[in-house]
N, C-alpha and C positions, 0 to 999 in steps of 0.2 A: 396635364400635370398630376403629379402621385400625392394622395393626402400625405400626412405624417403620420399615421398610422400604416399605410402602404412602405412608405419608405422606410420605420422603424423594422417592418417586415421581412424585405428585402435586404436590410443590412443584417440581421440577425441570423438570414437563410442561407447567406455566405459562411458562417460562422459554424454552425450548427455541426460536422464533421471536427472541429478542434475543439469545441466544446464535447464533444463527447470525448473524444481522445482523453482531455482533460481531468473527464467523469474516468474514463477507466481506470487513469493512472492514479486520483483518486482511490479506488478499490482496492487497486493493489497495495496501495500505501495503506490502508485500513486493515487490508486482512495481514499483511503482514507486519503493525504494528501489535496486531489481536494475536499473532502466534509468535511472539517473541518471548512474551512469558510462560508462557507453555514448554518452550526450548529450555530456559532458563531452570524452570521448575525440573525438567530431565536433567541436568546436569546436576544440580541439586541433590535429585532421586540417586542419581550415578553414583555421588560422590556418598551416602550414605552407606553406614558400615552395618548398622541392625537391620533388620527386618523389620517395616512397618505395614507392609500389606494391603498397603497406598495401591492403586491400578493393579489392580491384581489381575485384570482384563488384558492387563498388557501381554508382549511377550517379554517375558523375562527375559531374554537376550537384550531388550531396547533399556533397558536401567541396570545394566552392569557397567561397572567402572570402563571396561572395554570400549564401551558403547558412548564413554563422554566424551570423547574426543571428537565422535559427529554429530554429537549435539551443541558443541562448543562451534563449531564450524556452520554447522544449519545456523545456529543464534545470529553468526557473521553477517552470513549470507543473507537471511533476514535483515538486518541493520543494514545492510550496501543497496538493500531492494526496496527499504521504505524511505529510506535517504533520497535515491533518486526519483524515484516515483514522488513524491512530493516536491521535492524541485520541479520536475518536467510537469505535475501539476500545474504551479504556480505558471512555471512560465507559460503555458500555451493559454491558461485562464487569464491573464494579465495582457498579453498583446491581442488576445481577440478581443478583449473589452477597448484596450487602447484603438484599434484598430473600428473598433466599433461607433467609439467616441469621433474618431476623427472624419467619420461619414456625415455622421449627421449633425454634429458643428458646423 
């Protein structure tokens, strides 16, 4: 017979492949919660009339008013990617622990 410590093992080494899954999807929702202001900030940049000489590193092509219309759209695309990605977090963090619960009850 398996200690309970063996058996918490073996339930957890089932798991381990949606737990990372979980982890990733995590990341993704992090960094692109972490580059959503950055987007924001470009259109910002875009929509300004004077010259402040803010990113001057940049290319100047990337903060012309031209150019906010794809950063209004990255910003989107961003939002639809930490949206999901923290959902598909949640869920696969959530039934592997359920799932997890129900082994060893």
């Amino acid at each position: 017979s398996m200690t309970s410590q063996e058996t918490l093992r073996s339930v957890a080494a089932k798991e381990v492949m949606t737990l990372v899954y979980a982890a990733m999807a995590m990341l993704l929702y992090a960094v692109s919660m972490t580059l959503m202001p950055v987007a924001m900030m470009m259109v910002i940049k875009c929509a300004e009339t004077e010259e402040t000489n803010d990113f001057n590193w940049l290319d100047p092509a990337w903060s012309q008013q031209e150019a906010m219309l794809w950063w209004i759209i990255i910003y989107v695309v961003l939002q639809a990617i930490s949206a999901v990605a923290n959902h598909w977090q949640f869920h696969m963090a959530y039934h592997a622990g359920q799932r997890m619960r129900a082994q060893v009850i």
